[in-house]
Every structure is written in C-alpha cells, then in structure tokens.
GULOKOL-739997 format. One line per field, with one value per residue: residue number from 1; residue in three letters; y, x, z of N, C-alpha, C in turn. Coordinates in nm, 2 decimals. Example, Ala and Ser with C-alpha at 12.3 -4.5 7.8 and 13.67 -1.06 7.14 Angstrom:
BEGIN
resi	(1/2)
resn	(ALA/SER)
nv	(-0.57/-0.22)
nu	(1.32/1.28)
nw	(0.78/0.71)
cav	(-0.45/-0.11)
cau	(1.23/1.37)
caw	(0.78/0.71)
cv	(-0.33/0.00)
cu	(1.32/1.29)
cw	(0.78/0.79)
***
This chain:
BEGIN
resi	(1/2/3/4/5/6/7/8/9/10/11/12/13/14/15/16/17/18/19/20/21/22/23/24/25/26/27/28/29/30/31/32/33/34/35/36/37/38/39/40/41/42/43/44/45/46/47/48/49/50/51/52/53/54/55/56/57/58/59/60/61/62/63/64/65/66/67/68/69/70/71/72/73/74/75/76/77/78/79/80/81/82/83/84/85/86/87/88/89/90/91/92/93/94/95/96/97/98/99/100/101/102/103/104/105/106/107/108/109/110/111/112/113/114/115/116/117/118/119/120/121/122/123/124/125/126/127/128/129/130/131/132/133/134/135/136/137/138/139/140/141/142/143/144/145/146/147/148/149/150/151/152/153/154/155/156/157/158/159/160/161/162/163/164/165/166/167/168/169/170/171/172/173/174/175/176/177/178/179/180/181/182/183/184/185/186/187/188/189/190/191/192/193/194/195/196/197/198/199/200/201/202/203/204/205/206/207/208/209/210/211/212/213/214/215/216/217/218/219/220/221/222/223/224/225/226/227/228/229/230/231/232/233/234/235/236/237/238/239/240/241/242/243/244/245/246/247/248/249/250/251/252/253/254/255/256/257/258/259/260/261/262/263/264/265/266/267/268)
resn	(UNK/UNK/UNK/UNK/UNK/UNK/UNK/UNK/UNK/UNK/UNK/UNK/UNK/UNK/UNK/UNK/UNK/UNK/UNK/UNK/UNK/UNK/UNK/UNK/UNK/UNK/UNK/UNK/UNK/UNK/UNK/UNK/UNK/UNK/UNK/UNK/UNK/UNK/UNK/UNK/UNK/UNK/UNK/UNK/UNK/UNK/UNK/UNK/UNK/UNK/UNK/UNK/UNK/UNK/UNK/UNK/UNK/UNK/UNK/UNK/UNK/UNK/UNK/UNK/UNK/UNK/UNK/UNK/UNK/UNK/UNK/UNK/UNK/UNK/UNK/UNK/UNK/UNK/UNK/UNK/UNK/UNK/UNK/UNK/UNK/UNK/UNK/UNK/UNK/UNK/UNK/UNK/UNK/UNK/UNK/UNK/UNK/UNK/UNK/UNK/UNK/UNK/UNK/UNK/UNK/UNK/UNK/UNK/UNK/UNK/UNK/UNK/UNK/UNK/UNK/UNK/UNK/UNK/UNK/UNK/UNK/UNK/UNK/UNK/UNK/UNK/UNK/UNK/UNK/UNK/UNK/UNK/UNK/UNK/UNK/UNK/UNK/UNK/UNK/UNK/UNK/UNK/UNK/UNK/UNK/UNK/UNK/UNK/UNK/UNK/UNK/UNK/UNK/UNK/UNK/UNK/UNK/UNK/UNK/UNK/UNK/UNK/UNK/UNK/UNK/UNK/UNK/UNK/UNK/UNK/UNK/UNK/UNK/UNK/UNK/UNK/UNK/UNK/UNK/UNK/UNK/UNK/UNK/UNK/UNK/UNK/UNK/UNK/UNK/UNK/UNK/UNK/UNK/UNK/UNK/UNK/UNK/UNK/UNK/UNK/UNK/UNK/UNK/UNK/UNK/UNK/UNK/UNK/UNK/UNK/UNK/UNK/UNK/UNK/UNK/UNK/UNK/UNK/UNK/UNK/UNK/UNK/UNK/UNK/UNK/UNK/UNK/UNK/UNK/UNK/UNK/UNK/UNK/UNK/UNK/UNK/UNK/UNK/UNK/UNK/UNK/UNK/UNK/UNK/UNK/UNK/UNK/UNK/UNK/UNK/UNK/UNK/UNK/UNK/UNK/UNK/UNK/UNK/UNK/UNK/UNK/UNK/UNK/UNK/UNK/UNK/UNK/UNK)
nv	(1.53/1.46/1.47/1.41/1.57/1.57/1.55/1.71/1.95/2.11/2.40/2.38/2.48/2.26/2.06/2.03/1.96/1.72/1.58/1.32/1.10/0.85/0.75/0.92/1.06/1.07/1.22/1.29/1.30/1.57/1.57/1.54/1.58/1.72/1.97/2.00/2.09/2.32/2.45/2.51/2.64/2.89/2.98/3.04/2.91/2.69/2.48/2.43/2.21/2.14/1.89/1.72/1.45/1.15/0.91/0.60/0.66/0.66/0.49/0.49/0.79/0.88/0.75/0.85/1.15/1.14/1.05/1.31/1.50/1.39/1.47/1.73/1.94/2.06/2.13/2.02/1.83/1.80/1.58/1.57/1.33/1.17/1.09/1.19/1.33/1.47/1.60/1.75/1.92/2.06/2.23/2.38/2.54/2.70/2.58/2.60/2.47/2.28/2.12/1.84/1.52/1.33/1.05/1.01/1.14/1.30/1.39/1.56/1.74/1.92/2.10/2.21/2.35/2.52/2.68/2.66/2.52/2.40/2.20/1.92/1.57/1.26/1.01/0.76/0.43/0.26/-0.06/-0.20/-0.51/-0.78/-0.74/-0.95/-1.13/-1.31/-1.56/-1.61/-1.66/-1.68/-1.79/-1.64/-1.63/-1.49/-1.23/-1.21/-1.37/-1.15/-1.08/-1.26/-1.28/-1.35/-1.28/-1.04/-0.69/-0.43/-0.13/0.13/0.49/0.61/0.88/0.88/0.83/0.55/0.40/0.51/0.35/0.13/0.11/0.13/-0.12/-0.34/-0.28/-0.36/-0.61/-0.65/-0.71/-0.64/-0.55/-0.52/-0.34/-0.35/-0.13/0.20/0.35/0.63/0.68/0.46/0.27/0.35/0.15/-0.05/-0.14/-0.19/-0.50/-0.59/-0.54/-0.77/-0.70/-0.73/-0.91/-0.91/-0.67/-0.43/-0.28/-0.08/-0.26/-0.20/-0.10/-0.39/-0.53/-0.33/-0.39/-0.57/-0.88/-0.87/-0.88/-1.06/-1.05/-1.08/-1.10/-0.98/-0.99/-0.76/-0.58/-0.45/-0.28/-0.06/0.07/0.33/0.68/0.85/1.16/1.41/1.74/2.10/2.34/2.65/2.86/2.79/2.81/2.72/2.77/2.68/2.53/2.31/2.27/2.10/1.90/1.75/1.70/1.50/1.33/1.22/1.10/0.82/0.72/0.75/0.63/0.37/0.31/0.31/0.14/-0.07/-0.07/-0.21/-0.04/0.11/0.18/0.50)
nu	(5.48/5.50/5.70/5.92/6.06/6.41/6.49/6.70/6.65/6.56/6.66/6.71/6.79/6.71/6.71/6.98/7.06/6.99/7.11/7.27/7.08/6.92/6.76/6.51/6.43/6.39/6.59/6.52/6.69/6.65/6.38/6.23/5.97/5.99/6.13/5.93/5.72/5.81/5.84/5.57/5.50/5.64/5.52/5.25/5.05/5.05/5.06/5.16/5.16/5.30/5.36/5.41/5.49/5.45/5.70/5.60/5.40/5.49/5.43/5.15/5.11/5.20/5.10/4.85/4.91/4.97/4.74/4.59/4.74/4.69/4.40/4.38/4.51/4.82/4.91/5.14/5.25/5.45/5.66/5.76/5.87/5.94/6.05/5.80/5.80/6.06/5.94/5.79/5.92/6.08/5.89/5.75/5.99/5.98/5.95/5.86/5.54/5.25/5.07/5.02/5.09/5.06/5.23/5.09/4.93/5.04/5.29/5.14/5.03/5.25/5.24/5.00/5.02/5.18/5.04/5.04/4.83/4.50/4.20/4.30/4.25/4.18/4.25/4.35/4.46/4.75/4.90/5.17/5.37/5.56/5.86/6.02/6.34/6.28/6.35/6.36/6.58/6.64/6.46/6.19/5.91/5.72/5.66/5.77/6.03/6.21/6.33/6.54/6.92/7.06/6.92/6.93/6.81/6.60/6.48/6.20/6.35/6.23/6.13/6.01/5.65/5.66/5.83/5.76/5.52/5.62/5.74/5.50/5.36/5.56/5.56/5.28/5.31/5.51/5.81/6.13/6.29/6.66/6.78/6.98/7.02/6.86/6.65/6.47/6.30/6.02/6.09/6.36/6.44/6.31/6.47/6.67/6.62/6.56/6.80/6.93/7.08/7.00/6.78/6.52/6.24/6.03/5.72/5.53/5.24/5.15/5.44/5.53/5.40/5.44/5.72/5.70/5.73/6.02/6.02/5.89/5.53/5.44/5.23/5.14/4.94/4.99/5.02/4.75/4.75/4.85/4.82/4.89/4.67/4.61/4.68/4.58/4.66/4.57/4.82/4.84/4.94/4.94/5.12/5.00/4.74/4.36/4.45/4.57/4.43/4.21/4.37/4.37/4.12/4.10/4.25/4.10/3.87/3.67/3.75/4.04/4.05/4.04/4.23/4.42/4.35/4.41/4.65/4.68/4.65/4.44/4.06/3.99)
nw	(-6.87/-6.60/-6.31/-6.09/-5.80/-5.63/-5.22/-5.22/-5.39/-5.25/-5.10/-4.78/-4.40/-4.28/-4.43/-4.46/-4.21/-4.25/-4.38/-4.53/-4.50/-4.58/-4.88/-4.89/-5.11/-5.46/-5.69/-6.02/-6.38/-6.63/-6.85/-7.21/-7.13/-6.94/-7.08/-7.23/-7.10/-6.98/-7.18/-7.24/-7.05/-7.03/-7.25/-7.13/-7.07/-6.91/-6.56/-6.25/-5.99/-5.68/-5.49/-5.18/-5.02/-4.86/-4.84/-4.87/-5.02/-5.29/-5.52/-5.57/-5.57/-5.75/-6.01/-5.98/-6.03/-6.29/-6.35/-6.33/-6.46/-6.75/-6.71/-6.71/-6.90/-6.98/-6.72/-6.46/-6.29/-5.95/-5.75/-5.42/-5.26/-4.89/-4.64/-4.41/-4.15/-4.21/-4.45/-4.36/-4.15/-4.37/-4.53/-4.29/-4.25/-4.48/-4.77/-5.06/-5.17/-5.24/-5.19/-4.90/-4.75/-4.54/-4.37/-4.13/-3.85/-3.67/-3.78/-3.97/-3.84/-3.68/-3.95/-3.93/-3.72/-3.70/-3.84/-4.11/-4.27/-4.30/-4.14/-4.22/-4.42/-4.35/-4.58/-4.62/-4.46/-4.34/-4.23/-4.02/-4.21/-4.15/-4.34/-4.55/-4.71/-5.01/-5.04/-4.73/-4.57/-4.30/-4.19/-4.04/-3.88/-3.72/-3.55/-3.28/-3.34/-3.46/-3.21/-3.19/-3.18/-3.35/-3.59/-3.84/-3.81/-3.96/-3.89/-3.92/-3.81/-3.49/-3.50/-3.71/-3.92/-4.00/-3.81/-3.53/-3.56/-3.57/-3.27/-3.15/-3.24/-3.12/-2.86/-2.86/-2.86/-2.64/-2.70/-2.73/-3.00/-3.14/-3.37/-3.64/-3.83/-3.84/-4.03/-4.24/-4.39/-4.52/-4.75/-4.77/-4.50/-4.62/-4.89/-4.78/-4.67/-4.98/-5.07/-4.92/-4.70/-4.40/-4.22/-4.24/-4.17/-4.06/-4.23/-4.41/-4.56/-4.83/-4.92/-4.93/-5.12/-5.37/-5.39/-5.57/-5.53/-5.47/-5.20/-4.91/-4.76/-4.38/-4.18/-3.88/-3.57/-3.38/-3.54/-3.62/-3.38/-3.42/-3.65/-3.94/-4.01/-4.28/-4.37/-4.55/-4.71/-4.84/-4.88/-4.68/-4.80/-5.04/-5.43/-5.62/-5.56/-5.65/-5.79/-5.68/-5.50/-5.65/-5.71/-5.43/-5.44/-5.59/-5.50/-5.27/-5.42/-5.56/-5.76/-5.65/-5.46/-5.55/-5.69/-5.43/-5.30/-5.44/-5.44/-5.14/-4.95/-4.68/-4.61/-4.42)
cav	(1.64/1.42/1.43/1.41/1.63/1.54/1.62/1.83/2.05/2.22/2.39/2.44/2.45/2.12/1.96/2.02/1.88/1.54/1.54/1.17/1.02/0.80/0.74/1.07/1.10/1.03/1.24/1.25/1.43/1.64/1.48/1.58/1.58/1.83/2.07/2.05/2.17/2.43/2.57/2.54/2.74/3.01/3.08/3.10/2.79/2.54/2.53/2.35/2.18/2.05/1.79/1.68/1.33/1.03/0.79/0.53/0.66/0.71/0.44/0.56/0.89/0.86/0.72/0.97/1.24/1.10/1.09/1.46/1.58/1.38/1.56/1.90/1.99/2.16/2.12/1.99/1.77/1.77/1.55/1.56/1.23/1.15/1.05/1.27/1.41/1.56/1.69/1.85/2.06/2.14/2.27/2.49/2.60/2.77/2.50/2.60/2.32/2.28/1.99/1.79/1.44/1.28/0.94/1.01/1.29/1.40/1.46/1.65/1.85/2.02/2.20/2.28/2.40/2.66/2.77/2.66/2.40/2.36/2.07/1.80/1.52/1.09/0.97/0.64/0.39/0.16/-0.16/-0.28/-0.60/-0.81/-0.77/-1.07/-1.20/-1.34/-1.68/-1.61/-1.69/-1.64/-1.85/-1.55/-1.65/-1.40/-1.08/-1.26/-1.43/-1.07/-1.05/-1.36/-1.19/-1.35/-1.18/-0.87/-0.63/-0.27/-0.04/0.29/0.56/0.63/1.01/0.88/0.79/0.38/0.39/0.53/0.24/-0.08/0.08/0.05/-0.26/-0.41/-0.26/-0.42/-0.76/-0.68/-0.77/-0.53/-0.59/-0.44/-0.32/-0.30/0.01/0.31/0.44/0.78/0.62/0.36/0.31/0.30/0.06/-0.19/-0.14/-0.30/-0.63/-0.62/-0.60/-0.88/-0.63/-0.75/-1.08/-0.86/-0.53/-0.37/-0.21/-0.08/-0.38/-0.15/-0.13/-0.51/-0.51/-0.24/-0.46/-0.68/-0.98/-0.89/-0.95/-1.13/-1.02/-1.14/-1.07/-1.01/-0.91/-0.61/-0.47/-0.39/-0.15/0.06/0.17/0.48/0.75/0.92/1.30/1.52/1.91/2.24/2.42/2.74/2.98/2.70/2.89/2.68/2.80/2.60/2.38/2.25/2.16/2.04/1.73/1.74/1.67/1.38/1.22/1.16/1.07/0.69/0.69/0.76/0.49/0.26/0.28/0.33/-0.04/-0.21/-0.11/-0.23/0.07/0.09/0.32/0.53)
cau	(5.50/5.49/5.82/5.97/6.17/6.45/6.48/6.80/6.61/6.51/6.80/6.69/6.91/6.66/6.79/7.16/7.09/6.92/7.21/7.31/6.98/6.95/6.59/6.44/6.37/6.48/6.55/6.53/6.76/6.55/6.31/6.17/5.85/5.99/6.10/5.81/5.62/5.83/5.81/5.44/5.46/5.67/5.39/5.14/4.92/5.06/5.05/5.20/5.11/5.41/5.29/5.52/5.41/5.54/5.75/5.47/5.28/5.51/5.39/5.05/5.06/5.26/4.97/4.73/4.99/5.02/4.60/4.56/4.76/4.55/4.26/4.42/4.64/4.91/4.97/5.26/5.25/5.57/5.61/5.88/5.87/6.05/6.00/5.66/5.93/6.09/5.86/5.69/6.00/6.05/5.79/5.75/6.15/5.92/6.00/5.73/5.46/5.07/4.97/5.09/5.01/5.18/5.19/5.06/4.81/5.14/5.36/5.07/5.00/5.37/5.26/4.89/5.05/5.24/4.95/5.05/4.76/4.39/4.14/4.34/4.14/4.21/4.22/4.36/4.50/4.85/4.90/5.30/5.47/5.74/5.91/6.17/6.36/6.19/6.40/6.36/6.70/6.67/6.30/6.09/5.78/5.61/5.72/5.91/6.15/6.28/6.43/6.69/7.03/7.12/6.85/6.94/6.65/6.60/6.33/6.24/6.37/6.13/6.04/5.93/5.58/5.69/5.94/5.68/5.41/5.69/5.71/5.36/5.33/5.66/5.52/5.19/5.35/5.60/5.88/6.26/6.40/6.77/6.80/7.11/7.03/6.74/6.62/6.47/6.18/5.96/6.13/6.50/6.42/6.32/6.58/6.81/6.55/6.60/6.94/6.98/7.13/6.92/6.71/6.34/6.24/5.89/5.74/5.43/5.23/5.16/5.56/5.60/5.31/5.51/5.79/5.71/5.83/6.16/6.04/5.75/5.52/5.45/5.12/5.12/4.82/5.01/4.98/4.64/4.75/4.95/4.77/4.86/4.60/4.72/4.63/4.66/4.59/4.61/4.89/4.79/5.01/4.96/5.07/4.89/4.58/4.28/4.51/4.61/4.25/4.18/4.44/4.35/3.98/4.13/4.28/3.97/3.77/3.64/3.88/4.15/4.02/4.05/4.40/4.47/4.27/4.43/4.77/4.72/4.59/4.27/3.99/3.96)
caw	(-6.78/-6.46/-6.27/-5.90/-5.73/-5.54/-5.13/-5.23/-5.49/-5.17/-4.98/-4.61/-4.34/-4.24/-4.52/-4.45/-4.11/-4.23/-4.49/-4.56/-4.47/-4.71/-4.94/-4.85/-5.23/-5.57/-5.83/-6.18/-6.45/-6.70/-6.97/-7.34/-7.12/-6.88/-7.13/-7.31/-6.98/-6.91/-7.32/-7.24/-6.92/-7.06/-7.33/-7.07/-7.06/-6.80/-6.44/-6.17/-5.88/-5.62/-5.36/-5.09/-4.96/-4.73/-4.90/-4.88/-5.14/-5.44/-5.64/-5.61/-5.60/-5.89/-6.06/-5.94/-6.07/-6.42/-6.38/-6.31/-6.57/-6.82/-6.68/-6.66/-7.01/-6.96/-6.60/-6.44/-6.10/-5.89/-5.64/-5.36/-5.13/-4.87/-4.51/-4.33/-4.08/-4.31/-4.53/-4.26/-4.13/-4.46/-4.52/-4.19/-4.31/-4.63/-4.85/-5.18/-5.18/-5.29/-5.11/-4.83/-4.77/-4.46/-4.31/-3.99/-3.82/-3.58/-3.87/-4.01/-3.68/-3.70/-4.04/-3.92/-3.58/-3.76/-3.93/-4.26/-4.31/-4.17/-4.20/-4.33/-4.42/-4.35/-4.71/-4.62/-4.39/-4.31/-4.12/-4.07/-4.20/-4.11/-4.46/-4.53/-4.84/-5.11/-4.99/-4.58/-4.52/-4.14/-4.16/-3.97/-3.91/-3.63/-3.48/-3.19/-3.43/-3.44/-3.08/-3.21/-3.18/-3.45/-3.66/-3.86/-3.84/-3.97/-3.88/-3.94/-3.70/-3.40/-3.52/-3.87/-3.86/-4.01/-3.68/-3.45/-3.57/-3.52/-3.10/-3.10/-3.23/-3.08/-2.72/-2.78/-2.85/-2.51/-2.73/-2.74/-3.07/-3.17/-3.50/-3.69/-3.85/-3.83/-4.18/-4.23/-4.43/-4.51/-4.89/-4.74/-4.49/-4.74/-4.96/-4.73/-4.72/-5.06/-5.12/-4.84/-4.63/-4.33/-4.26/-4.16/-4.15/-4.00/-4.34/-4.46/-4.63/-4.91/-4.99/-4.95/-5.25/-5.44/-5.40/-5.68/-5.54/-5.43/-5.08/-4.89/-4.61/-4.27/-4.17/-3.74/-3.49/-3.31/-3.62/-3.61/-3.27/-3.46/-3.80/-3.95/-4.04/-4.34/-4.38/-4.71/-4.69/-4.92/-4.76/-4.67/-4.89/-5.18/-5.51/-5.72/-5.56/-5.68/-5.86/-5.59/-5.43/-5.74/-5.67/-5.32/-5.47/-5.66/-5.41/-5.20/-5.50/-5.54/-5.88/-5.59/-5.36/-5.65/-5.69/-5.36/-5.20/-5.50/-5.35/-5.04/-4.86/-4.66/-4.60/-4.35)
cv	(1.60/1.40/1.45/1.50/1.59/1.64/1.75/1.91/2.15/2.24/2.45/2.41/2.33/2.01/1.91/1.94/1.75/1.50/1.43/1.11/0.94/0.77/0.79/1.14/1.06/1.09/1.20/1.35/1.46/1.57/1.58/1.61/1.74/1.99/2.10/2.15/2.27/2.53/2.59/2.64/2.88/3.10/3.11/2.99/2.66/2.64/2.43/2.33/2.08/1.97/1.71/1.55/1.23/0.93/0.67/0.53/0.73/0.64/0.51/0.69/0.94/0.87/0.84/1.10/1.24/1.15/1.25/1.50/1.60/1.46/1.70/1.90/2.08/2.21/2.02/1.93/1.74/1.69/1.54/1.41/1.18/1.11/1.22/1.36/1.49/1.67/1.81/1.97/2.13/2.26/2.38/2.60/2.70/2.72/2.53/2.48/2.37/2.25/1.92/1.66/1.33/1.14/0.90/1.15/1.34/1.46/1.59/1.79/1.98/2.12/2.30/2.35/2.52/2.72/2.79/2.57/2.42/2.23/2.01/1.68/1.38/1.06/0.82/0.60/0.30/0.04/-0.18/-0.47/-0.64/-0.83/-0.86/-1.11/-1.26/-1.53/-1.70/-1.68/-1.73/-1.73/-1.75/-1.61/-1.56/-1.32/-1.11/-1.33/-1.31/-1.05/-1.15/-1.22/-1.23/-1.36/-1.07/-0.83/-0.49/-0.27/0.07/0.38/0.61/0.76/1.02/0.78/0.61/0.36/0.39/0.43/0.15/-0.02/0.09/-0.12/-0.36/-0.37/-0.35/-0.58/-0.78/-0.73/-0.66/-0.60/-0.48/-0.44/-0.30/-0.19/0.04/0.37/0.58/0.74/0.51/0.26/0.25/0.16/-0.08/-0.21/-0.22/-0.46/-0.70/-0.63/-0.71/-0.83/-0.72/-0.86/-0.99/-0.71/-0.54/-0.22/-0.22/-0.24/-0.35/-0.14/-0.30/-0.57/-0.48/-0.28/-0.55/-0.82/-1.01/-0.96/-1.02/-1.05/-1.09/-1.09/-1.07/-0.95/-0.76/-0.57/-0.39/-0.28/-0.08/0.10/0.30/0.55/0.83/1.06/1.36/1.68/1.97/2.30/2.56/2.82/2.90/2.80/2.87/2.72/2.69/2.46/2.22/2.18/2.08/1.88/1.68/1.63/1.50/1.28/1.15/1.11/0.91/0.67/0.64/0.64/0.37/0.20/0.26/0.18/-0.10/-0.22/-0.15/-0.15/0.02/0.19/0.34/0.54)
cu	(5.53/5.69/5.87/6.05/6.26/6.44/6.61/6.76/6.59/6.61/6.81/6.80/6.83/6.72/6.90/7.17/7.05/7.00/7.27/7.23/6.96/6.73/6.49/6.37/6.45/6.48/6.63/6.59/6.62/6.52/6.29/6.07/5.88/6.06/6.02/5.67/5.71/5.84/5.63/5.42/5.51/5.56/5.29/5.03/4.96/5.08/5.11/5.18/5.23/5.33/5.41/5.42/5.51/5.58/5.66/5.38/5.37/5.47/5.22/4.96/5.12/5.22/4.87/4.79/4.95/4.85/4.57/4.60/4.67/4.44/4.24/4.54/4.70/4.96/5.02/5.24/5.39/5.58/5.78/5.85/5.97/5.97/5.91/5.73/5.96/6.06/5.80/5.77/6.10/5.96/5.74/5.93/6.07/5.98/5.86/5.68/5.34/5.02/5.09/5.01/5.12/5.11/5.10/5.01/4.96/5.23/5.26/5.04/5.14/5.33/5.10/4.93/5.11/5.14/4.97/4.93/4.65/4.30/4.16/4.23/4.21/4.16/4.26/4.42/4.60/4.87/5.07/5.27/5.56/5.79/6.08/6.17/6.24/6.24/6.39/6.48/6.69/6.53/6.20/5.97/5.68/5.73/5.84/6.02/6.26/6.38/6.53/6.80/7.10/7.02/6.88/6.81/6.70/6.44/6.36/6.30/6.21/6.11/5.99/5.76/5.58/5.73/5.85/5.56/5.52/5.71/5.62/5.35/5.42/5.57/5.42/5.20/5.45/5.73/5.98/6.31/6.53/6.85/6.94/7.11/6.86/6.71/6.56/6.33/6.17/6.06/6.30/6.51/6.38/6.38/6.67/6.76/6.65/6.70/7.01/7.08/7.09/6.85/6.57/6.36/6.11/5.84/5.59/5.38/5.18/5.35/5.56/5.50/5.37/5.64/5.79/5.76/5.96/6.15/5.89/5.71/5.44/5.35/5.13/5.02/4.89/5.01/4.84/4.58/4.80/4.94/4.81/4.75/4.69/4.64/4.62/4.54/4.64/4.66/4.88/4.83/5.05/5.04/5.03/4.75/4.50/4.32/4.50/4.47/4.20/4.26/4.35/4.15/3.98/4.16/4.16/3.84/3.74/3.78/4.03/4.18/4.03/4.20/4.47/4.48/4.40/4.60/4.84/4.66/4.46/4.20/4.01/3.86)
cw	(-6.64/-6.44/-6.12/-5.87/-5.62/-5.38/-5.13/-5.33/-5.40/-5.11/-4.90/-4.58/-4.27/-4.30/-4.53/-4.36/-4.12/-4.35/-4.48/-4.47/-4.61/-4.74/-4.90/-4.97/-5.35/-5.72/-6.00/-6.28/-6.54/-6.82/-7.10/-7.25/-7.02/-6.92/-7.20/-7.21/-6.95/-7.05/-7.28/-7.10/-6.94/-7.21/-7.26/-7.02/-6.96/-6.65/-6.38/-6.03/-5.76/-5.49/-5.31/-4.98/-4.93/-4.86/-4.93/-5.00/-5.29/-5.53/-5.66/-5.65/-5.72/-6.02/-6.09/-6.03/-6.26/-6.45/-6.40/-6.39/-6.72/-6.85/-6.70/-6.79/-6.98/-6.80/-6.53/-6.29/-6.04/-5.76/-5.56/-5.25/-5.02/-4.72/-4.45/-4.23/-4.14/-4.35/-4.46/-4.18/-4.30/-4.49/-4.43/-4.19/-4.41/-4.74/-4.99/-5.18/-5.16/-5.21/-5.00/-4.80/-4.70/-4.43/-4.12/-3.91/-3.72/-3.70/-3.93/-3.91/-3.68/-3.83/-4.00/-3.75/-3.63/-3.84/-4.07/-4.35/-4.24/-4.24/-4.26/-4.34/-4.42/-4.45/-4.72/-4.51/-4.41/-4.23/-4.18/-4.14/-4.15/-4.29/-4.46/-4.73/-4.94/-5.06/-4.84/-4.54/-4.41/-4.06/-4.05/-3.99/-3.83/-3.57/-3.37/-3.25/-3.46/-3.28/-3.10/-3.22/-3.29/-3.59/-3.74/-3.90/-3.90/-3.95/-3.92/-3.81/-3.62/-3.44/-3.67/-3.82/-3.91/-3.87/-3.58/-3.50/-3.52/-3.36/-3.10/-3.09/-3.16/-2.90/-2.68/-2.76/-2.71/-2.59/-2.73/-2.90/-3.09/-3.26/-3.54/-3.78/-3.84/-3.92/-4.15/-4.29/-4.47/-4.63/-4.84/-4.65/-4.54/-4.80/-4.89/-4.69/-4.84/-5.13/-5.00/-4.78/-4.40/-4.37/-4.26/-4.14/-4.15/-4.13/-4.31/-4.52/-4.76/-5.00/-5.02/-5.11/-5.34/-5.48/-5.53/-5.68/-5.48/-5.30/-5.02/-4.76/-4.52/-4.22/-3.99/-3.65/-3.44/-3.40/-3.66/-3.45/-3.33/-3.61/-3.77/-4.04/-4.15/-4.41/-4.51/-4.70/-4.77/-4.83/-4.79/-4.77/-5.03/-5.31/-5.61/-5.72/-5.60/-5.77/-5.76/-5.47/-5.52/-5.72/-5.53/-5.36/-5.54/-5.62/-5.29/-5.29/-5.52/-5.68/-5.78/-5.50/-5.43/-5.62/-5.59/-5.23/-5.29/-5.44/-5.21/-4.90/-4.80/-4.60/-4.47/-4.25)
***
C-alpha cells in the first residue's frame, strides 16, 4: 500500500514557481500494491493518511510508513517529500495533507502562522557534514578546506532549512565559501557529491549514512551551532482525522526513536 507522491502531483501556482528545482521529490508509477489499496478503498475499508515531510527523512519515514500500515490494515500512507520550504508553502497554497513534519521550527512556523497547524512537537534532531566522495579527490579534511577556489562545493539554498544551517555554521567558523551551485534540498545536494559533480557539499549526517557508502562524512565543531530541531504536527483541516494523529503518535513513540538514532538522528 505504501507509496510516495511526487511534488508535481500537487498543482499550486507555488509549484509552478519552484518549477525545475531539482530533488523536491520522487515519484513513483502505479503498483499491484497501489491498486490493491485503492480496490480496498472503493469497498469501504481503507483509509489514507498523506504526510508531507523534509527530504531528510525519506529513508526513515519510509520505514515508519511501511510500519503503520502493518499496524493499521487497510490504510494507505502517502508521503510527499521534498525540501521544508516547499512543503510548507504548499501546504498554506491548500495542498491536501495529514501530517507535516519539517526540518526546522521556522519552516514549521509559516504553516502554524496561517493557522493551519498548532503545537507541533521536536521529535528529533540534525547536525551538518562536510559530505565528500567516497575517494576524496579534492582531500578535504575540515570546513576551511572549503574556501579553496579550486574546491567545488554545493550547498543547500539559504531559505531551505539544510542552507540556513551551513550560514550558521560557516559564520560560526568566520569562513565565506562560494558554492558552485544552490540545491533546493538536502537529497539534491548530495546527489551531485555522488555523482562527482562537486568535490564537498554541507549535508545532513543522517543522508551521508543513507548514502550507503557512496560518500564519506566529515565530522566539524561549527556544526554543533547550527542543529536543526525537527517539528511534526496534525494539520489542522487533516482529512484523515484521527488517522492522522495516530502516525503523529507513532512517530514520537520509542519504536520511532529506534529507527530514527539508528539513522543518525538525535533526540531532542
């Protein structure tokens, strides 16, 4: 039953304007699994629960998704991911969504500012990396090895909350780097690591995990000025209703905190 939705399944005029951002979401053509949930919803017995969450956590909430269904027969978890930005003027656009579950308490603030959201709750925490090849081509070894000009860096863009952690942490180290490109999220940014696009990029240390390998990460002190807090709330006009607290319930559960340490994450 479990399946993703892409960011063009929704079609704001937000969407049109962040049109060719690249790894904003990833979807998937239709399964045996996902007509079997939608013959079970047309008899009556399934439900569905859509959750719109920060790039950051698709392996896990992925997980969590797959778990819930388990637990709950016959209901259907959709998940849209894509950069917290995003999601969050989506969403205030009247994008349909259950749950929301951003990378960062300001991205969250835009949906509970509109009165679509109240008492979100800190279910986990982020620290950056320097994420580099699996070979370090470019030999990086600490944060200042990014100001080389003959460096390629990516970061995220400054109004995603990845982008807005690397000028924290770049400010508290005093250092200017100058990226050769600005991603949209956490997810796209690494992608161009790993296709050896770039020598370094400033990533979650939960993706460079998620990575498998492809790339390594770079452990640096300013990164512990610029953790992100990561939110998840029932949005007000849910229309899953209690379904939809019901995840919400799952995701702050110690089961959730399991999966969520082992990827990297950390409590709140």
């Amino acid at each position: 039953m479990f399946r993703r939705i892409s960011r063009w399944a929704i079609a704001l005029p937000v969407a049109l304007a962040l049109a060719g951002v690249s790894g904003c979401g990833s979807g998937e053509p239709a399964t045996s699994t996902t007509s079997a949930s939608s013959s079970a919803s047309a008899a009556g017995g399934a439900k569905e629960v859509t959750v719109f969450a920060a790039a950051s956590l698709t392996e896990t909430f992925t997980e969590l998704g797959r778990t819930f269904e388990a637990a709950h027969p016959g209901t259907t978890v959709r998940f849209n991911f894509g950069s917290s930005a995003t999601l969050a003027q989506q969403i205030t656009q009247g994008a349909p969504a259950d749950v929301f579950a951003a990378a960062s308490p300001a991205t969250m603030k835009t949906v509970t500012d509109a009165s679509l959201a109240s008492s979100p709750t800190t279910f986990v925490r982020n620290k950056l990396q320097i994420a580099v090849p699996a070979d370090n081509p470019a030999k990086v070894d600490d944060l200042k090895d990014l100001t080389d000009p003959k460096v390629k860096v990516a970061l995220c863009a400054e109004q995603v909350p990845c982008g807005a952690a690397a000028v924290k942490a770049l400010d508290a180290a005093k250092l200017e780097v100058k990226p050769v490109t600005l991603e949209q999220d956490v997810k796209a940014t690494l992608t161009k690591v790993e296709l050896g696009e770039v020598d370094a990029a400033l990533v979650y240390k939960t993706d460079v995990i998620a990575s498998g390998g492809k790339v390594q990460g770079i452990a640096f002190p300013e990164a512990d000025q610029a953790i992100n807090d990561y939110p998840i709330a029932t949005l007000a006009k849910a229309p899953a209703g209690d379904t939809a607290k019901q995840f919400v319930d799952l995701v702050l559960s110690q089961q959730s905190k399991d999966v969520l340490t082992k990827a990297g994450f950390e409590s709140p």
